[in-house]
N, C-alpha and C positions, 0 to 999 in steps of 0.2 A: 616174357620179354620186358626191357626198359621203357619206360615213357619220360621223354624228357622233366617233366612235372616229377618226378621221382627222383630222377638226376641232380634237377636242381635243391630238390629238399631232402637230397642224402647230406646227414650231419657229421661232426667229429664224433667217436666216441670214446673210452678208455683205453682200447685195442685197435688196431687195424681192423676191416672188413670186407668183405667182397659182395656185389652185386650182380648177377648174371643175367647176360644177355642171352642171346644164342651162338650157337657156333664155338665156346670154347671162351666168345668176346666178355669182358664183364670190367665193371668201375672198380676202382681202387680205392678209398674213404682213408688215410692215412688220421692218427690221433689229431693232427694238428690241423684237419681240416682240409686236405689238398686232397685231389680227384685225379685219379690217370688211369686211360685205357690200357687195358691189357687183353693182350690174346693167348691164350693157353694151346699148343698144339703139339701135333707128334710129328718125328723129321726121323725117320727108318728107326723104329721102334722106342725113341725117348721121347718121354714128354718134355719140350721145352715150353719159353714163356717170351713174348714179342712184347715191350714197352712200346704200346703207339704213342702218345702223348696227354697231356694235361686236357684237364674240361676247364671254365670252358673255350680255350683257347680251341679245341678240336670241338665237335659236337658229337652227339649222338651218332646223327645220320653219317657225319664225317667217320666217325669211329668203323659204324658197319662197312663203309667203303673199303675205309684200311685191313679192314677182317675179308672181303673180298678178292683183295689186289695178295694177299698175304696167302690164302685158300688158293689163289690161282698160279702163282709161284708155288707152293706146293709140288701142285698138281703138275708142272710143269719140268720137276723134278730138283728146285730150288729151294733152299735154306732160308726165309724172310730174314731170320736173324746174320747170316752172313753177306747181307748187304749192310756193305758200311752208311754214314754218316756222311754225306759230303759238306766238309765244312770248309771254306776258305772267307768268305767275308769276317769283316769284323764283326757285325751285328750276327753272323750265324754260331760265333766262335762263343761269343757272349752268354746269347740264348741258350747253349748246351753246355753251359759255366751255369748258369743260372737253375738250368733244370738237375743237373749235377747236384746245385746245394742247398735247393729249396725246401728238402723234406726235413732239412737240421734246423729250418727257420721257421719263427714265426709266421703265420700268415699275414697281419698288418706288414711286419717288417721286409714280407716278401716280395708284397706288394707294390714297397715303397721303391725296392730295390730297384723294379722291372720300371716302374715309372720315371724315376731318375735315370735312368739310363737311356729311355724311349723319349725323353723332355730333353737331356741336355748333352746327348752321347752319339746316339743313331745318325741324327740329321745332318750330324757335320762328317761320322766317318764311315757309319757303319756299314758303308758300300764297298768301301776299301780292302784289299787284301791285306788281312791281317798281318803279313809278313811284311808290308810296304809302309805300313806306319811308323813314322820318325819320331821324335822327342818333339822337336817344335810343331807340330801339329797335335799334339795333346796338349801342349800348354796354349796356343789359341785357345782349344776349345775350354780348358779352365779357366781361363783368364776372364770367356765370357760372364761365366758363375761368378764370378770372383764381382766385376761389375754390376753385379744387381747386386751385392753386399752379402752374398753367401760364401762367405771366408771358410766357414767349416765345412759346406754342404759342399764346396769344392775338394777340401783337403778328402772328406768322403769318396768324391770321385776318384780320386788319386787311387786311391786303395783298393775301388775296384777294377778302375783297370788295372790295375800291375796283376791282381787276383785275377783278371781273366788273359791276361797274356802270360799270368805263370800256368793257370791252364793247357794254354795253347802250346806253351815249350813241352808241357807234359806228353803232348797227344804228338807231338810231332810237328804241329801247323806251321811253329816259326820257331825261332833260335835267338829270341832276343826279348826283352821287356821295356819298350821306351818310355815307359809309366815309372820306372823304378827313380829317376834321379831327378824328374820331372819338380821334384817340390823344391828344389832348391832356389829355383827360381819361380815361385808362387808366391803370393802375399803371406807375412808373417800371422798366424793364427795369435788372437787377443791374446794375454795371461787368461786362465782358467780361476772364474770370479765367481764364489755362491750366486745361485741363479736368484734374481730377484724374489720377495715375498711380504705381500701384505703383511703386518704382524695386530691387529685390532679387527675385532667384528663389524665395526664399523667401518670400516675401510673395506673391507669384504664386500659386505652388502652394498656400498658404494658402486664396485666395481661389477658386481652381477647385474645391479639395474641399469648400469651405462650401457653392460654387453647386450643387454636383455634389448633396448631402444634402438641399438644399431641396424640400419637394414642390412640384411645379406640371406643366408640360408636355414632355415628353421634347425636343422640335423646339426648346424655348429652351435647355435644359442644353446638348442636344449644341451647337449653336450659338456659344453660349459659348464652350466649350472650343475648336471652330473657328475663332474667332474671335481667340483668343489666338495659337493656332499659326502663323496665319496672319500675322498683322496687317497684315491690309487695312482698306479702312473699309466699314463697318456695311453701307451699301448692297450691297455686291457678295455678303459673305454672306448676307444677307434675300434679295434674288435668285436666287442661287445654284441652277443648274440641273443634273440628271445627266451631260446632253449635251455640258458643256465640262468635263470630266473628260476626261483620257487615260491611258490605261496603266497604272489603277489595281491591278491583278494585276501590274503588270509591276517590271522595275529603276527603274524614274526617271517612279513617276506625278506628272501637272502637272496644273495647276487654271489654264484662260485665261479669264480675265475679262474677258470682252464690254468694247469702250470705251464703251459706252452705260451702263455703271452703274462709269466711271471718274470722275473729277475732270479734265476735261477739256474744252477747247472748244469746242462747240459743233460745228463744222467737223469734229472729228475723232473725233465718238462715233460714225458711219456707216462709220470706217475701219477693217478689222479687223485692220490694220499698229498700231493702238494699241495692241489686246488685251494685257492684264498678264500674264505667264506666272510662276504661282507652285507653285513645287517646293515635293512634298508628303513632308513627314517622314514616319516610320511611325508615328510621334503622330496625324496627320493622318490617315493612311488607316484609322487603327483608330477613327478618329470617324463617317468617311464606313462605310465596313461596319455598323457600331453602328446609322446615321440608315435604311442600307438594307433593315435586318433589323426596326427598329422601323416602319418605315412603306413595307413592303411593295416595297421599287422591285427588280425584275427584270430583272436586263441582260442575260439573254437576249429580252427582250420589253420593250424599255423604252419607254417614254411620252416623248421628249423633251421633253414641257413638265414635266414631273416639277421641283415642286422640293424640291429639299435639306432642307430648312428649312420644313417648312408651315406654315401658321396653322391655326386651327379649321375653316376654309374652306381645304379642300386646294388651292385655284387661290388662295388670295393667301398672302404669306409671314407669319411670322411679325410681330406689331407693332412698331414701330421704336422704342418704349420697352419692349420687353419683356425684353431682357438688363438693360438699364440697372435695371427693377424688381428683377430675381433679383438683382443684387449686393447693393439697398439690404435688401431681404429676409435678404440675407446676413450684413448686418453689415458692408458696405464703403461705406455712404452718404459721399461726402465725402472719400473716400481714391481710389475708382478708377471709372470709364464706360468706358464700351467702348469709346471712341475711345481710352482711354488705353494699350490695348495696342499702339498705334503707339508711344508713350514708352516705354512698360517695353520696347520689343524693342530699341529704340534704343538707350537707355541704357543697358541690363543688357548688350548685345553689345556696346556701345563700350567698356564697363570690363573684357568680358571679355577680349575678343580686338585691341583697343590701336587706335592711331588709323592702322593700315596697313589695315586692314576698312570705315574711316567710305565710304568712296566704293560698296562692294558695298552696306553696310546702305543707304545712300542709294536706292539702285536697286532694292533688296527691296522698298522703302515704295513706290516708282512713283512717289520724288521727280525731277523734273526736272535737270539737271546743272547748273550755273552758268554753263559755258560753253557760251554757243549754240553754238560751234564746233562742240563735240566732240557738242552735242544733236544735230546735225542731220546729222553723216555717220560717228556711232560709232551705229551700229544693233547691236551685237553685243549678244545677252541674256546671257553671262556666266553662262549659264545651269549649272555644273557649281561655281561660286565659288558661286551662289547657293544653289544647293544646299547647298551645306556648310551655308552659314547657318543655313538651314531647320532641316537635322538638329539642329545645335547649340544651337538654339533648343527644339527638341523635345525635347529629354534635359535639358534647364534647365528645362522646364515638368513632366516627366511621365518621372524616368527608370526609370519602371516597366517601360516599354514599349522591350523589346528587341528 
């Protein structure tokens, strides 16, 4: 049988896999890291299969319940499976849009999904019959987002509700989408501007020691500074697990980033032939020691669902505006986001080390090549040129650290 401690530290792996409980009950571990109960049973001689719900939204002990109540319908001479869903609220209509589409998402981005919705969606409607909501009561509620200066975080909201009330015309809930022309009357989204980017080492290291002085939460500093070293994008470090660490004690520790929290198609986030293999300078591993010491992870005992980077809520990562805060905090409003450390590594390596490097720095970023050709039968990771990069990058950022 299951013990929660096991629940909690079942990990992603390559494939899907199952865990069993008793009675038929057993966890779901999907590639990209999501968990949901399932009941496996017979209903006059087929085996069928009952989706109970998500961990850890459900628990354990909840889970055995639902495996109970499920057993005793049975028994009763009832189908679990042909009880419908009763959905009529907005917030429940959501929820089963949400569970619907989570196993095609990222887990960061999943995350982010359920939070934005539960921050700036629920409270104003989602009591309401989903059929009773009008146009002007979606624009209030956007208009609020709109007021804290989140012009795109609202046009995002747009999109999902129209995506969950096109749901609901799906299932039958309601016969309308009052999300759909809602943006007409929302504030006009900026022009689309290259996102700001340091371009000098010095102006780098500037901005990490500012971030570095700021008070606020240990998990977004070190982050930051992760974040630089590395330059990947934002998602992979908000994700960022113990378990895809290698040989961090060792000559040549590397960081593979799952293809499920890559820039990638669809088709190849389930591949683990995509995975980004990024060499860790000794900049880098004295960040990761640092993250490990401040928030307890044990590698002789580790938790594979550990991650890197917590949020206040040690099971979700950090918030996906939360670096981008620390720099404006900083005194970098305007000048640099965290997406822009993909530029400054670009740019500041192509000027330093000349345009016989541009094809490696290409490849650090997990840019795609130009030519299909060589995309599709040069598999070689370069991984020892890459490296160099890394280092060199690390002593331009921080060459403190010998």
């Amino acid at each position: 049988m299951l013990t929660n401690g096991a629940v909690k530290a079942a990990a992603a792996q390559a494939r899907a896999y199952k865990m069993s409980d008793a009675s038929g009950l057993y966890l779901y571990v999907t590639p990209t890291g999501t968990k949901s109960w399932r009941l496996k049973y017979r209903w006059q001689g087929r085996e069928k299969l009952l989706v109970i719900g998500r961990f850890p939204e459900i628990s354990l002990a909840q889970a055995r319940a639902h495996r109970e109540e499920a057993k005793a319908k049975i028994r009763q001479g009832v189908d679990p499976s042909s009880i419908s869903e009763k959905l009529e609220t907005f917030e429940q209509v959501a929820r089963a849009w949400y569970r619907h589409n989570e196993n095609s998402w990222s887990p960061a981005h999943a995350a982010d999904v359920l939070a934005s919705l539960q921050r700036d969606i629920f409270p104003a409607i989602g009591a309401r019959p989903i059929a009773s909501i009008e146009p002007p009561e979606l624009l209030e509620v956007l208009r609020l987002v709109e007021d804290r200066g989140r012009i795109e975080t609202a046009r995002r909201q747009r999109q999902r509700l129209s995506a969950i009330f096109g749901y609901g015309i799906a299932r039958g809930l309601t016969d309308k989408d009052p999300a759909l022309h809602v943006g007409r009357a929302m504030s006009t989204a900026r022009p689309v501007r290259p996102q700001p980017a340091l371009t000098s080492a010095d102006e780098c290291r500037e901005l990490l020691g500012a971030a570095d002085r700021e008070p606020g939460r240990a998990a977004t500093r070190l982050a930051s500074r992760f974040l630089a070293l590395t330059a990947v994008r934002l998602e992979a470090v908000r994700g960022m697990r113990w378990d895809e660490i290698e040989d961090l004690d060792g000559a040549e520790p590397l960081w593979r980033v799952p293809p499920a929290r890559m820039k990638l198609k669809r088709s190849k986030k389930d591949d683990p032939r995509f995975a980004h293999a990024v060499p860790l300078s000794r900049q880098a591993v004295a960040v990761l020691r640092e993250a490990a010491r401040e928030f307890g992870y044990d590698a002789q005992r580790p938790q594979a669902d550990d991650l890197v980077f917590p949020g206040r809520d040690r099971s979700r990562p950090i918030g996906e505006s939360a670096i981008g805060a620390l720099y404006e905090r900083a005194g970098f409003a305007g000048r640099h986001v965290p997406h822009g450390w993909r530029s400054s590594f670009s740019t500041i390596l192509n000027e330093t080390l000349g345009p016989d490097a541009a094809s490696d720095i290409d490849r650090a970023l997990a840019h795609s090549p130009k030519d299909k050709v060589e995309a599709a039968y040069n598999r070689a990771e370069l991984l020892g040129r890459r490296r160099a990069l890394f280092d060199r990058w690390g002593e331009l950022l921080d060459p403190m650290i010998f």
